[in-house]
C-alpha positions in Angstrom: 14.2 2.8 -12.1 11.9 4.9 -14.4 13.5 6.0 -17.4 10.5 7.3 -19.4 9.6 11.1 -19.0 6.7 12.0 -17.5 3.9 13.5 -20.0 0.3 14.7 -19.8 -1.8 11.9 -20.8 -4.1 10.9 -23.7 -6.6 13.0 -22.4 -4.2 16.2 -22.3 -4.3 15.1 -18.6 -1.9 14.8 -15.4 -3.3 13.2 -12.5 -0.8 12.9 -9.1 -1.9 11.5 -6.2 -0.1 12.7 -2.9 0.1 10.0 -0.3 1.0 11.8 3.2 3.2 9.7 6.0 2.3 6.3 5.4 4.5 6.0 7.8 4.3 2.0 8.8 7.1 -0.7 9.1 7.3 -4.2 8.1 4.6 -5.7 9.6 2.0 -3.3 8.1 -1.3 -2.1 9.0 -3.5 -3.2 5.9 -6.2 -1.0 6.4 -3.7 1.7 4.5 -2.4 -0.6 1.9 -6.4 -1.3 1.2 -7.4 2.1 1.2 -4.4 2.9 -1.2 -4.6 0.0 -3.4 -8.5 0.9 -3.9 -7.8 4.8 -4.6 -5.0 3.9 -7.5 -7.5 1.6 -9.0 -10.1 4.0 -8.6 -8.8 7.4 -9.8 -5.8 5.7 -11.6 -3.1 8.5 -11.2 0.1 9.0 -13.9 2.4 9.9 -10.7 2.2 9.1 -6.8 4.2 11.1 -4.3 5.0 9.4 -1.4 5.4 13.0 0.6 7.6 12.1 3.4 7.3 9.9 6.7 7.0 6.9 4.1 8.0 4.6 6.7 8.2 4.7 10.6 11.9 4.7 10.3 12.7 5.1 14.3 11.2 1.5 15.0 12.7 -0.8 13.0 14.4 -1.9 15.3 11.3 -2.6 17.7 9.1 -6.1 18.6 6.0 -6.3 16.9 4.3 -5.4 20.6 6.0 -2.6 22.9 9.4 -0.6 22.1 11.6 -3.3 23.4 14.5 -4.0 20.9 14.9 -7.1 19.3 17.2 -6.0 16.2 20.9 -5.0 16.9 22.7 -4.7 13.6 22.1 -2.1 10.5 22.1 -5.3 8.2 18.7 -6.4 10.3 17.1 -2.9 10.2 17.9 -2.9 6.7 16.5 -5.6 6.2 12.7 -4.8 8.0 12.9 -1.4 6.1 13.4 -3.0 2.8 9.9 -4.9 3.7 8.4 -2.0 4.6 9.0 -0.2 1.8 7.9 -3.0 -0.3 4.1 -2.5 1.5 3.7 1.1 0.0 5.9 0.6 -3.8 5.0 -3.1 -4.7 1.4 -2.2 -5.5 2.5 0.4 -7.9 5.1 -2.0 -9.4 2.0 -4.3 -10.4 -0.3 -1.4 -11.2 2.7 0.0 -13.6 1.6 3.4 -12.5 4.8 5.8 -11.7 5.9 6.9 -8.2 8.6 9.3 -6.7 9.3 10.1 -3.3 10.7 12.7 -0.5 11.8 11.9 2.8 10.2 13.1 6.1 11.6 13.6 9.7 11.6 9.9 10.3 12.4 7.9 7.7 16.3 8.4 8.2 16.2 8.1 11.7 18.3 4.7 12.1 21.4 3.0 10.5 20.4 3.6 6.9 21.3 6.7 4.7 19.4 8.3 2.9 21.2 7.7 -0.3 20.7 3.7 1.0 17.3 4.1 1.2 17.4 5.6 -2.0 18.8 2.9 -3.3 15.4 0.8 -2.4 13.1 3.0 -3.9 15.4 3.2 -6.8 14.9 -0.8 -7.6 11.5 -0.7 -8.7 11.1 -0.5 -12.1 8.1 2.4 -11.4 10.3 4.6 -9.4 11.3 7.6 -11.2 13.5 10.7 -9.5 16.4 10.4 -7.2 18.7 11.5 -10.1 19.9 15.0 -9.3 23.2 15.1 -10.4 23.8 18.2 -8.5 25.3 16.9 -5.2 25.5 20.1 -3.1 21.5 18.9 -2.3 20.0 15.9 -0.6 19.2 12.8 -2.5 15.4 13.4 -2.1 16.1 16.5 -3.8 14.7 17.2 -7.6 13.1 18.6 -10.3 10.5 16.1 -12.7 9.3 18.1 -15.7 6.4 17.2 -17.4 5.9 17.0 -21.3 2.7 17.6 -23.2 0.7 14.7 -24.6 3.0 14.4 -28.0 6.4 14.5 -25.7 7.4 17.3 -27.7 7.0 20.6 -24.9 7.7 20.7 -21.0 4.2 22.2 -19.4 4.6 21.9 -15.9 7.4 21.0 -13.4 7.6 19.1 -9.9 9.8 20.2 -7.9 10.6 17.6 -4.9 12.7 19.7 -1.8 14.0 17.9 1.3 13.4 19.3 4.4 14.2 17.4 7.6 17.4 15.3 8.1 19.1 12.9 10.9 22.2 14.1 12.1 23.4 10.4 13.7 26.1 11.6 15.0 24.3 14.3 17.1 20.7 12.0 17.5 19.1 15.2 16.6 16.6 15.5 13.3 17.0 19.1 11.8 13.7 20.6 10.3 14.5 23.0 7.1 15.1 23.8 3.6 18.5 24.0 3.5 20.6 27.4 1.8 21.7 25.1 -0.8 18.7 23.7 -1.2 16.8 27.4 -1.9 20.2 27.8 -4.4 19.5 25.0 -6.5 15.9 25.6 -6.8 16.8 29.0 -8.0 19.2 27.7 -10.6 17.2 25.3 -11.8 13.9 27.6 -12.2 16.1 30.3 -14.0 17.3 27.7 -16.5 13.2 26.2 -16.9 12.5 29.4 -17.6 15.1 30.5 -20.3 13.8 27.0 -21.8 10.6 28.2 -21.6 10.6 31.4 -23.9 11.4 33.5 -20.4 7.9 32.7 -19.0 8.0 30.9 -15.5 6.9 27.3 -15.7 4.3 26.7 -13.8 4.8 24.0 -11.3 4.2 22.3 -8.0 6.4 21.9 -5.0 6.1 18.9 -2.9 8.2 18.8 1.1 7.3 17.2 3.9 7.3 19.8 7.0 5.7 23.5 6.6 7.6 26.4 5.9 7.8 28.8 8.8 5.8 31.5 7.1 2.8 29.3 7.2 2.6 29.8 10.3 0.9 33.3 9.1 -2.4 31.5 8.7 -3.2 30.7 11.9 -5.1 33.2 14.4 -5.4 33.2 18.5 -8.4 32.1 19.7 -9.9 31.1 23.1 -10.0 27.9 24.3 -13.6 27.2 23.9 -13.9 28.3 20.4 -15.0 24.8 19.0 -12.4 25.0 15.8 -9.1 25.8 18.8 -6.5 24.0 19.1 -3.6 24.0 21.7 -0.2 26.4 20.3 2.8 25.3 22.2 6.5 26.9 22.1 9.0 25.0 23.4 6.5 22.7 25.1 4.8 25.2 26.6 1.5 25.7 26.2 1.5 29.6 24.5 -2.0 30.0 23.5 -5.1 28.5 21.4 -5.1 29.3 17.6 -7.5 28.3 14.5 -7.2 28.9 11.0 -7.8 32.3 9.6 -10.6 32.0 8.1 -9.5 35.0 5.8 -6.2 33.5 4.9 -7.3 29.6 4.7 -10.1 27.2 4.6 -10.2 23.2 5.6 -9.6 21.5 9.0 -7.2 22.4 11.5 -6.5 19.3 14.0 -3.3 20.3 15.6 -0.6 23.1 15.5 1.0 24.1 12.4 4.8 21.7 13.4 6.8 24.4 10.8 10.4 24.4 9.5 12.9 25.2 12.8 15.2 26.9 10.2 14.4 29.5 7.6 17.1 30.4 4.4 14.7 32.6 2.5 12.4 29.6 0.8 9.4 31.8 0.2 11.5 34.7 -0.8 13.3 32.6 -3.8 9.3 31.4 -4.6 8.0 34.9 -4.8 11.2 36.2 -7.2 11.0 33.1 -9.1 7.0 33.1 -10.0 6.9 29.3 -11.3 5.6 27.9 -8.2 1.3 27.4 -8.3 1.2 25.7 -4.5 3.8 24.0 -1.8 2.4 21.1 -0.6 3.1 19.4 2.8 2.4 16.6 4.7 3.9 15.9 8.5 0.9 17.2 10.2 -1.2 14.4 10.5 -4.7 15.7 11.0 -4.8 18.8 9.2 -6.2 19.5 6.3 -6.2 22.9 4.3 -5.3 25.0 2.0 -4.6 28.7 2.2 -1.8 31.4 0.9 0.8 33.5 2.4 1.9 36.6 -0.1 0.4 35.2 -3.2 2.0 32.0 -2.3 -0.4 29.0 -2.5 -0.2 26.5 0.5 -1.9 22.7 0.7 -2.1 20.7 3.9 -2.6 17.0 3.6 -3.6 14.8 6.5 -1.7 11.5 7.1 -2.8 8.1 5.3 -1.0 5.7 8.5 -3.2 3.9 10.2 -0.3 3.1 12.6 0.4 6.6 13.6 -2.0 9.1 15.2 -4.4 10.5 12.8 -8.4 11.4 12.6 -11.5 11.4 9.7 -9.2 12.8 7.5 -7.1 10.1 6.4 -6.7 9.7 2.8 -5.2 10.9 0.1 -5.0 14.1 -2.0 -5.5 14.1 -5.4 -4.0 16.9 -8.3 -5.4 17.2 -11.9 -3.7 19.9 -14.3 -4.8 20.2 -17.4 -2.4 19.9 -20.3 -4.4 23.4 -21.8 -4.1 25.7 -19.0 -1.4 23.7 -16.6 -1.0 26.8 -14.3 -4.5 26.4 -12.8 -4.8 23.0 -11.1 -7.6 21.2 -9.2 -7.1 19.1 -6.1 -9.8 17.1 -4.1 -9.1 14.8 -0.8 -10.4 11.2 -0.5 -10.5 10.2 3.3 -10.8 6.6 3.8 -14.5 7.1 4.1 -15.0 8.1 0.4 -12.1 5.5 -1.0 -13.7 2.3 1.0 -17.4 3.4 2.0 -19.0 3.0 5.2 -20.1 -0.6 5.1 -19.8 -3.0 8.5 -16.3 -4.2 6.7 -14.9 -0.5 6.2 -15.9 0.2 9.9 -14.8 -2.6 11.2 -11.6 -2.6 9.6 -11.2 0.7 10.5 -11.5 0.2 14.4 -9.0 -2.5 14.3 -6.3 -0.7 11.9 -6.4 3.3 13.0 -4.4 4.4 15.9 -6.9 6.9 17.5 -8.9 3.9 17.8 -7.1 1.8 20.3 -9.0 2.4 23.1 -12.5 1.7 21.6 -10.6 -1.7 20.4 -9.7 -2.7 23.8 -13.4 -1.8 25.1 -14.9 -4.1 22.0 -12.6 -6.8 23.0 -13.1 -6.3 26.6 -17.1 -6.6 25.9 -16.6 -9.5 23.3 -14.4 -11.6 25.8 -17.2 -10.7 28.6 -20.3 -11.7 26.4 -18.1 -14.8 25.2 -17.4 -16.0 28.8 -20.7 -15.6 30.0 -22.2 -17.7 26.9 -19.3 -20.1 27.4 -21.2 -20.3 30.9 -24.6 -20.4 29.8 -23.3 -22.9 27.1 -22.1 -25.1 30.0 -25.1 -24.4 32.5 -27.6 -25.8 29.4 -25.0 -29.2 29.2 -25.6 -29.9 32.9 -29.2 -29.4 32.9 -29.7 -30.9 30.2 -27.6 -34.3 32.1 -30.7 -34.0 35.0 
């Protein structure tokens, strides 16, 4: 566990990089563990944020091919999620580069608690978080300020919300930001800013599913606009929708998938002014950013290559300068910009990504085909050549 404090760096600098649903399990996919390994050593963040979905948490249980189950006990899920943690945290461990994490809708849907699998994270030397005292709120629930370059002045503020949760008793996974949740963040922003002469402090809030107001950005559409995509209610199929292009900007692959439950979340951010943007994740190929009553909003798009995804898989990038911390920049590296477009990048890619499977099987269909046929040519030339 990290004990040090978090602090702009030498360069009056705070990088974070925000890895959305990585979302693999034990036997990994290392076309993600490439493309992250490459972006830490090329950007060379001060924090990572593992935003929820940070492993595929309702297959541990499965064989490596198909859904059968092969593990029966909590000790042997336990066990595989331990490993698949390890893929995403032990390259930070060696990189000595700090990481903190929130939990999705399906990282907590098996055996395990969430104050277990806390537990994990915890172990790491790099991890830092997971310390809220206050236990009316979820473990993945928390506040990480950030000091200026001496160590002397909190700037900025992270604020790290839960939002989904397994009820195993039930087998149903709530999506919200729970009453006590909204509470404690008031609480806590009220005492920041008293510390803070009585000026907000500016800040970042990072949860894994949308709040329901963001579903204010989207617009109907028909179905042959080229930017619609399907809006379904209860799984039926409502209407077609895009982004409004007056309200947001960036790529909308799929349906805004939004908090089912609403305890004022946005409210509490408006009255409490210290929050710049809410970041999500959950959504796997969108990719915007847009605002909702002068409350910022950023999409990220998945890094899993074992879950469905698109061109957008990568990771976001935050810089905030230690001399005007409220205005931030953020940038998104797809997989494309992290590991190029080379024959080893493409290749790589087709093997690894999910969307992909079906050009994989026709490759290996055509590779088997060409391989028989000069297995029989091969054979042809042999017994010719015996005439």
């Amino acid at each position: 566990m990290q004990t040090e404090k978090l602090s702009f760096n030498k360069n009056g600098k705070f990088v974070i990089m925000q890895v959305a649903d990585p979302q693999d399990l034990h036997f990994v996919r290392h076309s993600m563990i490439r493309m992250l390994n490459k972006a830490y050593d090329d950007v060379k963040p001060d924090l990572v944020v593992f935003a929820g979905d940070n492993i595929l948490g309702n297959h541990l249980k499965d064989a490596r091919f198909g859904t059968k189950t092969v593990v029966h006990t909590k000790e042997g899920e336990y066990e595989r999620m331990k490993k698949a943690i390890s893929h995403i945290c032990q390259p930070l461990e060696e990189r000595k580069i700090p990481f903190t994490m929130i939990y999705g809708n399906h990282d907590d849907v098996n055996r395990i608690t969430k104050e277990e699998q806390a537990d994990i994270y915890r172990s790491y030397s790099m991890c830092i978080g997971l310390n809220n005292p206050d236990k009316t709120v979820d473990v993945d629930t928390f506040n990480l300020p950030v000091f200026s370059s001496d160590g002397e002045k909190k700037l900025f503020n992270l604020w790290m919300i839960d939002s989904a949760w397994y009820d195993k008793a039930e087998d149903k996974c709530h999506e919200g930001v729970k009453k006590e949740t909204v509470e404690w963040y008031k609480r806590v922003s009220t005492a920041l800013k008293e510390e803070n002469g009585g000026e907000p402090l500016p800040s970042l809030m990072f949860q894994h599913i949308p709040m329901p107001e963001s579903l204010s950005l989207l617009k109907e559409c028909e179905k042959d606009d080229p930017k619609a995509v399907p809006f379904y209610e209860k799984g039926e199929l409502k209407c077609y929708v895009k982004l409004d292009p007056e309200k947001a900007h960036g790529f909308l692959g799929e349906q805004i998938c939004a908090c089912h439950e609403n305890y004022g979340q946005l409210e509490a951010l408006k009255e409490m002014g210290d929050v710049k943007a809410v970041v999500y994740a959950h959504d796997h190929t969108n990719n915007f950013i847009g605002e909702h009553d002068g409350v910022r909003i950023i999409q990220s798009s998945c890094a899993s290559f074992r879950c469905y995804g698109n061109h957008l898989r990568g990771v976001r990038v935050f810089e905030i300068d230690e001399n005007d911390p409220a205005n931030f920049k953020t940038y998104f590296l797809t997989y494309w910009d992290i590991c190029g477009t080379s024959l080893l990048s493409k290749a790589a890619h087709l093997w690894d990504a999910d969307e992909c499977e079906k050009k994989k099987m026709t490759f290996l269909a055509s590779f088997g085909t060409a391989a028989v046929a000069a297995a029989g040519i091969g054979t042809a030339v042999k017994l010719l050549r015996r005439k």
